[in-house]
Structure formats: C-alpha cells, structure tokens
C-alpha positions as CSV (number, residue, x, y, z in Angstrom):
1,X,35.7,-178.1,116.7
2,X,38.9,-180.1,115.0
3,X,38.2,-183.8,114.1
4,X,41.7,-184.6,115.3
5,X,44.6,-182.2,116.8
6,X,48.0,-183.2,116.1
7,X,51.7,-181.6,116.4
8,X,54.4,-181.6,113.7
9,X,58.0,-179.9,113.4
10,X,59.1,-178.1,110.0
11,X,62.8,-179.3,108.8
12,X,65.2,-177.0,108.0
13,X,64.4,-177.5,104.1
14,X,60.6,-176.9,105.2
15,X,59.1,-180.3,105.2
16,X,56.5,-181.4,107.7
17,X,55.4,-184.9,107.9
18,X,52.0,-185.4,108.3
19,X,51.1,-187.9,111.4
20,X,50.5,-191.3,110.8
21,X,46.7,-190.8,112.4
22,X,45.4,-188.5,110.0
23,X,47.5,-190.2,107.2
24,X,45.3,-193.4,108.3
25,X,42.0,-191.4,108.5
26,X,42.5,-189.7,105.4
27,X,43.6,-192.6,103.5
28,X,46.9,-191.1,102.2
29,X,49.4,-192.9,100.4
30,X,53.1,-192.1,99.4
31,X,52.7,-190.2,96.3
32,X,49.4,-188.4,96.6
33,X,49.0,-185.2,96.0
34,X,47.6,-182.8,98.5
35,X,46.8,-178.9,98.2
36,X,47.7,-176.1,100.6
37,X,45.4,-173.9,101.5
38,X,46.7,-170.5,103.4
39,X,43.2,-169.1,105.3
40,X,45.1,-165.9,107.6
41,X,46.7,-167.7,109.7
42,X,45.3,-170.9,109.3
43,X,46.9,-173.8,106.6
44,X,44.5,-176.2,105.2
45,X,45.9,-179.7,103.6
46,X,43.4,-181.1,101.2
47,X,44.0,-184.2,99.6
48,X,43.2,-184.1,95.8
49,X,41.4,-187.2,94.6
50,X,42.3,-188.3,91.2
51,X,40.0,-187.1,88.1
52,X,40.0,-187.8,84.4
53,X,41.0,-184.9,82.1
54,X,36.6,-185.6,81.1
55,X,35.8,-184.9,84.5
56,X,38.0,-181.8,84.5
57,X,36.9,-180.4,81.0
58,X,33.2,-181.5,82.1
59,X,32.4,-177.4,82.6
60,X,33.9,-176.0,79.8
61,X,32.2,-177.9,77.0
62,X,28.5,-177.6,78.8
63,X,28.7,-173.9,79.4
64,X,26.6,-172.3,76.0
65,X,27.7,-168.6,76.2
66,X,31.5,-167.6,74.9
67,X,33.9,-168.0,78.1
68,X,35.8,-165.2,79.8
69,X,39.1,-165.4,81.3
70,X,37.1,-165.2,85.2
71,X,35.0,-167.7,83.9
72,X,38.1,-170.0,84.3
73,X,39.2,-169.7,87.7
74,X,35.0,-170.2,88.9
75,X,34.9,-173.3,87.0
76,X,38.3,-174.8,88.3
77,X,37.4,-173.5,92.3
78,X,34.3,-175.4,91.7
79,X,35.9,-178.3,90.4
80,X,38.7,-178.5,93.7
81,X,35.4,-178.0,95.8
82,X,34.0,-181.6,94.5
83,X,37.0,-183.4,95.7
C-alpha cells in the first residue's frame, strides 16, 4: 500500500507539479533533480541524491577483469539503486 496518495493535473506543455506534501516528505527543493521511471502503466519519481564523480567511478576502477559494454549499464543501475 502507497505511503501517500495525491492528485495532480498535466499542463498543456506537459508539466505536473508535484504536491507540496510529498515535496515536504521527500525533502525536495527547487532545482533538484528527479528521475522518471515508466513501470507499464505505473510512473515512478525518484529523487536523485547528489554524488561525487569518485562515488560514480567507484565500480569501474575496482572491477579486475576488462569491462564490456553490458558491464556498463549493471554498474550504473546499481549505482541509481543506492540513491
């Protein structure tokens, strides 16, 4: 079950504000970034928390064998996952 259910409108240019009770709760300020996340029929909004590029990289220079292109998208899925 939902922590919190609530309704918003889509503008004409397709923006949707995101209401003030889960801006509180999620601690979102203007400027932050969020993700989308399309599940069916289902949108997720994440917000992304702020990482250094040593965070981000962290993967790639522990991992000991030659990395494919795959590899890539694993490490950065696992990466969003953290946030």
């Amino acid at each position: 079950m939902p922590e919190a259910v609530e309704t918003g409108t889509v503008s004409v240019r397709g923006q949707v504000a995101i209401p003030s009770g889960i801006r509180d709760r999620m601690h979102l300020k203007e400027g932050e970034k969020i993700i989308f996340l399309l599940e069916g029929d289902s949108l997720i909004i994440k917000k992304i928390e702020d990482i250094s590029w040593e965070e981000v990289t962290k993967p790639l220079r522990e991992a000991k064998k030659k990395i494919r292109e795959d590899d890539v998208n694993d490490l950065v899925h696992k990466i969003r996952k953290r946030g």
